[in-house]
DRENGUTI-886091 format. One line per field, with one value per atom (N, C-alpha, C): residue number from 1; residue in one letter; atom name; y negated, x, z negated. Coordinates in nm, 4 decimals, padded with zeros to 6 digits. Atoms other than C-alpha are relative to their C-alpha. Example, Ala and Ser with C-alpha at 12.3 -4.5 7.8 and 13.67 -1.06 7.14 Angstrom:
pos (1, 1, 1, 2, 2, 2)
code (A, A, A, S, S, S)
site (N, CA, C, N, CA, C)
c2 (00.1190, 00.4500, -00.1200, 00.1190, 00.1060, -00.1090)
c1 (00.0890, 01.2300, 00.0900, -00.0820, 01.3670, -00.0770)
c3 (00.0000, -00.7800, 00.0000, 00.0060, -00.7140, -00.0730)
This chain:
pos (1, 1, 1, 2, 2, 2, 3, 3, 3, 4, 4, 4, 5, 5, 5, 6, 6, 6, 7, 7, 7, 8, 8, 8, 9, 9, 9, 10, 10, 10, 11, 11, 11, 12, 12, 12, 13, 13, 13, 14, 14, 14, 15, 15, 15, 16, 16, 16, 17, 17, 17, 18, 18, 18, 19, 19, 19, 20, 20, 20, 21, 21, 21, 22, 22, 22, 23, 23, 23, 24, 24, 24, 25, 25, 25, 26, 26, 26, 27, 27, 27, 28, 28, 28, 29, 29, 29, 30, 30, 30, 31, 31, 31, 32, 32, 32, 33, 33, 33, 34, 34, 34, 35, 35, 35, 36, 36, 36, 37, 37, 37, 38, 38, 38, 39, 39, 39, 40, 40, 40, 41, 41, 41, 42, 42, 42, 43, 43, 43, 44, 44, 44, 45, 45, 45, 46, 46, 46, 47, 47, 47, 48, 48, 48, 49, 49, 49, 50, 50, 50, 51, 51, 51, 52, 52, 52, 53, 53, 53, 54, 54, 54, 55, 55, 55, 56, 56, 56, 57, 57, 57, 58, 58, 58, 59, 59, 59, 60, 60, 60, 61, 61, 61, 62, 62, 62, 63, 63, 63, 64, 64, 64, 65, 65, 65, 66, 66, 66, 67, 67, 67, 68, 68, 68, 69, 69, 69, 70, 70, 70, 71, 71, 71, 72, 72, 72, 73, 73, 73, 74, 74, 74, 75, 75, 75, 76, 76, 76, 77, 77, 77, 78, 78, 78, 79, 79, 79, 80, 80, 80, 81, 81, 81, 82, 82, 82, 83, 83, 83, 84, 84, 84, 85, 85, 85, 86, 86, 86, 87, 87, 87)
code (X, X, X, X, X, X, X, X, X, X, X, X, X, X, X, X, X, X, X, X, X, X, X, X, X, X, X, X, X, X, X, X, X, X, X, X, X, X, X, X, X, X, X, X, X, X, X, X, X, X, X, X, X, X, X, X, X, X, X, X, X, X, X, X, X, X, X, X, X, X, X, X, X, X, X, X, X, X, X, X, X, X, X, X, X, X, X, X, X, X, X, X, X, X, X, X, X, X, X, X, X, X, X, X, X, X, X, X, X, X, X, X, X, X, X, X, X, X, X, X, X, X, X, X, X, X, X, X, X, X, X, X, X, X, X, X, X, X, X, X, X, X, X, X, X, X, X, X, X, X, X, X, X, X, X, X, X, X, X, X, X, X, X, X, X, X, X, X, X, X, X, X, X, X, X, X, X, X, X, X, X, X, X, X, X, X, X, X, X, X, X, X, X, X, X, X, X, X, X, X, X, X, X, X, X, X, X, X, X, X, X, X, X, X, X, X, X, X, X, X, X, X, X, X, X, X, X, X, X, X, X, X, X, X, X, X, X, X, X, X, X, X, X, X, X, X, X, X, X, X, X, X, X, X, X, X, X, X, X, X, X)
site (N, CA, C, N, CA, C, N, CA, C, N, CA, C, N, CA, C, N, CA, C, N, CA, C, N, CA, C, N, CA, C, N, CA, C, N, CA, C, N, CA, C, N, CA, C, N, CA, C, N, CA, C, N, CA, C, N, CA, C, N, CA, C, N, CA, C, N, CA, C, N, CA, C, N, CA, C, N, CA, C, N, CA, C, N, CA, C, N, CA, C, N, CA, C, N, CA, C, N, CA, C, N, CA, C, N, CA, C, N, CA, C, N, CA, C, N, CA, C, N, CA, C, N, CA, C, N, CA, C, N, CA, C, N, CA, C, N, CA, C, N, CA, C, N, CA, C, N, CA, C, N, CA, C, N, CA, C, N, CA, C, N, CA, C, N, CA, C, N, CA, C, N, CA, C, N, CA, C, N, CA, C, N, CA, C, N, CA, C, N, CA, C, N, CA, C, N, CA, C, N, CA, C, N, CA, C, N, CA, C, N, CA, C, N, CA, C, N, CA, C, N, CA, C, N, CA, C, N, CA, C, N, CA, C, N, CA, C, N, CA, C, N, CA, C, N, CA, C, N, CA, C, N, CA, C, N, CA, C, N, CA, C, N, CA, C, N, CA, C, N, CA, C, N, CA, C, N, CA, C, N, CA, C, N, CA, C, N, CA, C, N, CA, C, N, CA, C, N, CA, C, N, CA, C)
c2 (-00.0709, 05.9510, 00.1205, -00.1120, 06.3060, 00.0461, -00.0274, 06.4457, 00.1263, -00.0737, 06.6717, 00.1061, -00.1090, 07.0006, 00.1034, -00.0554, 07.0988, 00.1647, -00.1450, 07.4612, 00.0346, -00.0172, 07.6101, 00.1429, -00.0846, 07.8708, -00.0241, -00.0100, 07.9790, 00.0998, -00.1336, 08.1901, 00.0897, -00.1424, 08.4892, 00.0291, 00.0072, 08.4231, -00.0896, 00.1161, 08.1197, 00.0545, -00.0743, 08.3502, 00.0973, -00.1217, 08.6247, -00.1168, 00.1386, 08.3206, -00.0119, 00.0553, 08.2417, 00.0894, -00.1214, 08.5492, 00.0380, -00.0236, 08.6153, -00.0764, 00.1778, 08.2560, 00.0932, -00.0317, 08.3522, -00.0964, 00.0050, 08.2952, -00.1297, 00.1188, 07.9880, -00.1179, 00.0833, 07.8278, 00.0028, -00.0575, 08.0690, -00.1374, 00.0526, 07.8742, -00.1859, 00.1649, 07.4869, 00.0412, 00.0354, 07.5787, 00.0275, -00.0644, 07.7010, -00.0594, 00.1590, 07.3989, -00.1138, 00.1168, 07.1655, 00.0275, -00.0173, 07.2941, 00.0349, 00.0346, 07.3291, -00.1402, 00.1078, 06.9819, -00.0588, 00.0842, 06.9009, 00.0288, -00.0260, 07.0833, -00.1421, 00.1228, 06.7849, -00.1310, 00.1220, 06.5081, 00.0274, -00.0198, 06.6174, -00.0544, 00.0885, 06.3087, -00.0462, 00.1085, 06.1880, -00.0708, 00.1401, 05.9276, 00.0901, -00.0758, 06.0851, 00.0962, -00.0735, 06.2800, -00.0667, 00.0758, 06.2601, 00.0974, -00.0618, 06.2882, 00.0949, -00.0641, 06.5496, -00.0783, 00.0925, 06.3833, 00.1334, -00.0821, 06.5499, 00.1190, -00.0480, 06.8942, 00.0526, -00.0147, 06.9618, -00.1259, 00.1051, 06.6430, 00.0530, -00.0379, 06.6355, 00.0662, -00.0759, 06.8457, -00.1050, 00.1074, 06.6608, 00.1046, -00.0917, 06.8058, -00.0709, 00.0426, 06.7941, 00.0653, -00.1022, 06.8346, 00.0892, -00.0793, 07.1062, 00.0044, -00.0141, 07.0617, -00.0093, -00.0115, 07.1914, 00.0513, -00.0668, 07.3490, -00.0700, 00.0963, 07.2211, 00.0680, -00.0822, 07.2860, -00.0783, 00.0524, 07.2131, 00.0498, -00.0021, 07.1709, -00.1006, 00.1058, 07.0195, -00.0078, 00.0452, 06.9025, 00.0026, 00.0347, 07.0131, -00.0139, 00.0056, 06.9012, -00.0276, -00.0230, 07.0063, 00.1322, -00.1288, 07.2976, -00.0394, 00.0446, 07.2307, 00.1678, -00.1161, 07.4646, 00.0214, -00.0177, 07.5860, 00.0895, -00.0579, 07.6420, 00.0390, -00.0824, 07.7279, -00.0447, 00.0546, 07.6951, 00.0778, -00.0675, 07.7388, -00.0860, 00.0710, 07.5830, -00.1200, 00.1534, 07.2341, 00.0639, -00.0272, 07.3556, 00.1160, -00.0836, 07.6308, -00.0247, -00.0592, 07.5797, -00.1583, 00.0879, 07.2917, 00.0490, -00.0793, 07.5622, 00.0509)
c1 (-00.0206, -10.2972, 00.0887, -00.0727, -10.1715, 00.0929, -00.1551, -09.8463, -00.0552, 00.0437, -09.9162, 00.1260, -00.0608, -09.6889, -00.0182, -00.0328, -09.5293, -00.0462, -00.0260, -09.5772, 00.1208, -00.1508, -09.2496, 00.0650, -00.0126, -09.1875, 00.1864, -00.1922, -08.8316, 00.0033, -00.0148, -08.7593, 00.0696, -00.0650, -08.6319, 00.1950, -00.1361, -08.2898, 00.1254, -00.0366, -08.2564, 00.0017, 00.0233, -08.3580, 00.0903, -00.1211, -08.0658, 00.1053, -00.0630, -07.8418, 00.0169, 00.0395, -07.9428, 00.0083, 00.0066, -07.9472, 00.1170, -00.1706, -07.5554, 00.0854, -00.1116, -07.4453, 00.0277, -00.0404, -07.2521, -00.1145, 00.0996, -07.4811, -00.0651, -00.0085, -07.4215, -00.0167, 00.0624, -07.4511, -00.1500, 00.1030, -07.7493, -00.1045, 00.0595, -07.9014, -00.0534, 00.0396, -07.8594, -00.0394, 00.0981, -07.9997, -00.1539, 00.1444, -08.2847, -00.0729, 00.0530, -08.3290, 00.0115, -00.0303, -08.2422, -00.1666, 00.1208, -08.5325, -00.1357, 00.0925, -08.7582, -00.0548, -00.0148, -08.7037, -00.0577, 00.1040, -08.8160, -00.1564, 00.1058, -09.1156, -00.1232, 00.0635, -09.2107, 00.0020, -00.0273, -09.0485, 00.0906, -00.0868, -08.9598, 00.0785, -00.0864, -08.7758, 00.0392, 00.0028, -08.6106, 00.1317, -00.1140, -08.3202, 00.1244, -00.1076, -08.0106, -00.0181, 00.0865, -08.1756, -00.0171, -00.0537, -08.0821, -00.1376, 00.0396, -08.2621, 00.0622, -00.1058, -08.1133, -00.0006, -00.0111, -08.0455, 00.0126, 00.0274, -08.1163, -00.0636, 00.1292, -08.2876, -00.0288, 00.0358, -08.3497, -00.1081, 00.1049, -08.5810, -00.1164, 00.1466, -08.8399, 00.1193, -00.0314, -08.5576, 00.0721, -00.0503, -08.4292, 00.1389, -00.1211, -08.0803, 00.0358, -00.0003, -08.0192, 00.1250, -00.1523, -07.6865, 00.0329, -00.0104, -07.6107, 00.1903, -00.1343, -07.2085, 00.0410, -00.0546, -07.0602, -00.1041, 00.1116, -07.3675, -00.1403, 00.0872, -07.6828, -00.1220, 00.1280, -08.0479, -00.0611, 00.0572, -08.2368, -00.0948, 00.1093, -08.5586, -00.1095, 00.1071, -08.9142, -00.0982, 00.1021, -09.1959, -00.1405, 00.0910, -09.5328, -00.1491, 00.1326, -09.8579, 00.0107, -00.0164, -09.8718, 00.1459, -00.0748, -09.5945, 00.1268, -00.1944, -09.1949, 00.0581, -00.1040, -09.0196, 00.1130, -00.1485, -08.6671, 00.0378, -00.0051, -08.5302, 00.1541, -00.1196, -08.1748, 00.0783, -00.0932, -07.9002, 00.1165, -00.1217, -07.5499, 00.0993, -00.0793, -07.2148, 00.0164, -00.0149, -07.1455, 00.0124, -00.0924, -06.9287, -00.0890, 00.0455, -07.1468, -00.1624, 00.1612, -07.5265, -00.0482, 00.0204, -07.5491, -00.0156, -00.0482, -07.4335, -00.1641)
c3 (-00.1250, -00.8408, -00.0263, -00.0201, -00.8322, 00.0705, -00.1306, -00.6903, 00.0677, -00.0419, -00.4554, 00.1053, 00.0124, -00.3996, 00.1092, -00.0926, -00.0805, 00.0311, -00.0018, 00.0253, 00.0694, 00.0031, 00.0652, 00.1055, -00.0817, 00.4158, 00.0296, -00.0590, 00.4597, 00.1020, -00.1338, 00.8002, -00.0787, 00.0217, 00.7514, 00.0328, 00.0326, 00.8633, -00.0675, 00.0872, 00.6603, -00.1141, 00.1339, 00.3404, -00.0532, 00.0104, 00.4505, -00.0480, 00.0424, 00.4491, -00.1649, 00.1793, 00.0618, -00.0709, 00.0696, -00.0560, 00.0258, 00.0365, 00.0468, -00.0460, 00.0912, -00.1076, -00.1709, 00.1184, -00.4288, -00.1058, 00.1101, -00.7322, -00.0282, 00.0557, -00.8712, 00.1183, -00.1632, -00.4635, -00.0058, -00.0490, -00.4721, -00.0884, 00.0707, -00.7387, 00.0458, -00.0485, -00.6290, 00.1258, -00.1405, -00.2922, -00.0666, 00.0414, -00.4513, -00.0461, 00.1067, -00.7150, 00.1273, -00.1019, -00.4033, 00.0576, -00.1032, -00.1674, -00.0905, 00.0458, -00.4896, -00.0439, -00.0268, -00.5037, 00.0994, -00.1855, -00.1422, -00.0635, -00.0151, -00.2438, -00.0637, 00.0677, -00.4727, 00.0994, -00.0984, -00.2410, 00.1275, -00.1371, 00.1034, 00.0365, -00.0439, 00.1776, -00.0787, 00.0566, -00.0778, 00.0444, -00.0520, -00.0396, 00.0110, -00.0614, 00.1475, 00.0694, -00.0774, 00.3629, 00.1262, -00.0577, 00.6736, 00.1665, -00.1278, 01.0625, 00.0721, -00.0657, 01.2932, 00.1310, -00.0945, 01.6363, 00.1294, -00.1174, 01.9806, -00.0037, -00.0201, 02.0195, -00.1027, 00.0647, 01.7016, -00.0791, -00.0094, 01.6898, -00.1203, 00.0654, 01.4037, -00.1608, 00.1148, 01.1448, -00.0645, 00.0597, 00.8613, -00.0907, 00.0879, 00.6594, -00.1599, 00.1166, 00.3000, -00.0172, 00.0682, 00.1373, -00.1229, 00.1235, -00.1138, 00.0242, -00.0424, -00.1406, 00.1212, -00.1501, 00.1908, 00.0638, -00.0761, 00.2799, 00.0435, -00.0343, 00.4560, -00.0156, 00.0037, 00.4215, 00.1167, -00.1078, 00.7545, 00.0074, 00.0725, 00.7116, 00.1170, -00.0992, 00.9241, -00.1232, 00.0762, 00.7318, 00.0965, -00.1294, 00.9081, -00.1266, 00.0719, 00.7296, -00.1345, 00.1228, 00.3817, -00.0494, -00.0085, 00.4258, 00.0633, 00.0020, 00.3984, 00.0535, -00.1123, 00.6967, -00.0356, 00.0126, 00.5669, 00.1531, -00.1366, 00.9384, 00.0094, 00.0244, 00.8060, -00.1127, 00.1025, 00.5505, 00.0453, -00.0256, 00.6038, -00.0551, -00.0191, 00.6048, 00.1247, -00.1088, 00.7700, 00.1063, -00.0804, 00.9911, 00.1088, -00.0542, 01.1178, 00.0511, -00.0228, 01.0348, 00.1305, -00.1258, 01.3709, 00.1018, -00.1342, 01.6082, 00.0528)
């Protein structure tokens, strides 16, 4: 049986986001969410709760990747800091 290989849409203000993380951040978000692309869910990976319903968050350090899964195609719907990317 073959693994079969997410397609990988990041919004546009989730991508500005990633692209101002210092380098070495820049990098594990990048290896993190190429990661989903293989296994969207894997273990620690968490539900979001109320109206963000359906998004799941992954941890990169202090920072979060929030993320939906529709079909065959992995939604990056933001990345930020804890503290911030909920708001």
């Amino acid at each position: 049986m073959g693994t079969s290989r997410y397609t990988v849409a990041i919004i546009p203000s989730a991508l500005r986001t990633i692209q101002s993380l210092p380098r070495d951040l820049r990098e594990r978000v990048r290896d993190a969410i190429d990661a989903l692309a293989e296994n969207p869910r894997p273990h620690g990976i968490k539900s979001l709760q109320g109206g963000q319903k359906g998004h799941l968050r992954l941890r990169v350090g202090d920072y979060r990747v929030i993320y939906r899964v529709e079909d065959a195609r992995l939604v990056v719907v933001a990345v930020g800091h804890r503290r911030e990317v909920y708001r």
